[in-house]
C-alpha positions as CSV (number, residue, x, y, z in Angstrom):
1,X,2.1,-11.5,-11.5
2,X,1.1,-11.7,-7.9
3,X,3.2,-9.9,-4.9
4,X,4.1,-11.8,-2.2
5,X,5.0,-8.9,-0.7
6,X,3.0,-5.2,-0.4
7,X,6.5,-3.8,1.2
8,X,8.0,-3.9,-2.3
9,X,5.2,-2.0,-3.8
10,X,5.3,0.3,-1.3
11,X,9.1,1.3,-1.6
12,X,7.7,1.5,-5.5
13,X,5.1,4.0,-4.5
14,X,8.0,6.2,-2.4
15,X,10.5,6.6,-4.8
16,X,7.3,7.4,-7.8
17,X,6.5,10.4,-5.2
18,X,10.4,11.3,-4.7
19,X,10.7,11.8,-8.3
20,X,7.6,14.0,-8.5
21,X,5.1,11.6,-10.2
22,X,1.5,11.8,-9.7
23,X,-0.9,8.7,-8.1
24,X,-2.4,8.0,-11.2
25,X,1.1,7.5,-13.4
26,X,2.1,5.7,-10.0
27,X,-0.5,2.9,-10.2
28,X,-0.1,2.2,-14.1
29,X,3.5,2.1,-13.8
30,X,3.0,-0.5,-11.0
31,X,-0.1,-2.3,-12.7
32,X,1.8,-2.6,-16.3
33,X,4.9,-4.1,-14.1
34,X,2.8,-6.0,-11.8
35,X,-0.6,-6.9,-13.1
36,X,-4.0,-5.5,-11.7
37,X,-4.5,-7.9,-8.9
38,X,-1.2,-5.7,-6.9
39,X,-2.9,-2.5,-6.1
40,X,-5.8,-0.6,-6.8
41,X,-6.0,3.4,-7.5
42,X,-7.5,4.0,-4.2
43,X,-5.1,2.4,-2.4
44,X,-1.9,4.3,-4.4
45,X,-4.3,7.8,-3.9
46,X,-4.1,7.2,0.0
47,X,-0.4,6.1,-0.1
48,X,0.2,9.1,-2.0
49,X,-1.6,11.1,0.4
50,X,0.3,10.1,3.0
51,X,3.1,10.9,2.1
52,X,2.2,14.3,1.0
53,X,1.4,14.5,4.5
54,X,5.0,14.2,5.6
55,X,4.4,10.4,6.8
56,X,6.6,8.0,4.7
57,X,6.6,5.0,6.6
58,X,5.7,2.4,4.7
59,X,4.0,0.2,8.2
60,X,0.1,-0.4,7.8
61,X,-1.5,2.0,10.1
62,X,-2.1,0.6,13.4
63,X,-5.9,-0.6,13.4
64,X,-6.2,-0.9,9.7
65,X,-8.2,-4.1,9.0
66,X,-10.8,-5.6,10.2
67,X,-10.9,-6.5,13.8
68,X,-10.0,-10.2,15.0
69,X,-12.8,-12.2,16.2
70,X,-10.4,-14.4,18.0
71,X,-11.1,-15.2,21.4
72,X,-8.1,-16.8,23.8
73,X,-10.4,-17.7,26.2
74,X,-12.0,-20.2,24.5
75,X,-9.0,-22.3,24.1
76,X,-8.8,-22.9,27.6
């Protein structure tokens, strides 16, 4: 099953850490609900991380990703 979505996942990831659960019981729970393309381990670890951190907003980061290339001047 694909997700449209990453927010849902996300609010998934939250409440698993709320109740106490670890990354690793985290990501199976999600990947038996949710197939493996959803999330990978790393990607639950950092979540995890963060919120151990004291950080749970689920936002990306600001200047996650890979830069755009895109330049506005060359439309005009």
């Amino acid at each position: 099953m694909r997700v449209e979505n990453h927010l849902h996942i996300r609010h998934i990831m939250l409440y698993h850490f709320e109740k106490g659960w670890r990354a690793a019981q985290s990501f199976r729970d999600i990947v038996e609900l949710f197939g493996e393309e959803a999330i990978s381990q790393s990607q639950v670890e950092r979540w995890f991380k963060r919120f151990k951190s004291g950080d749970t907003s689920l936002q990306d980061e600001k200047g996650r990703g890979r830069p755009s290339d895109f330049n506005d001047q060359a439309l005009k």
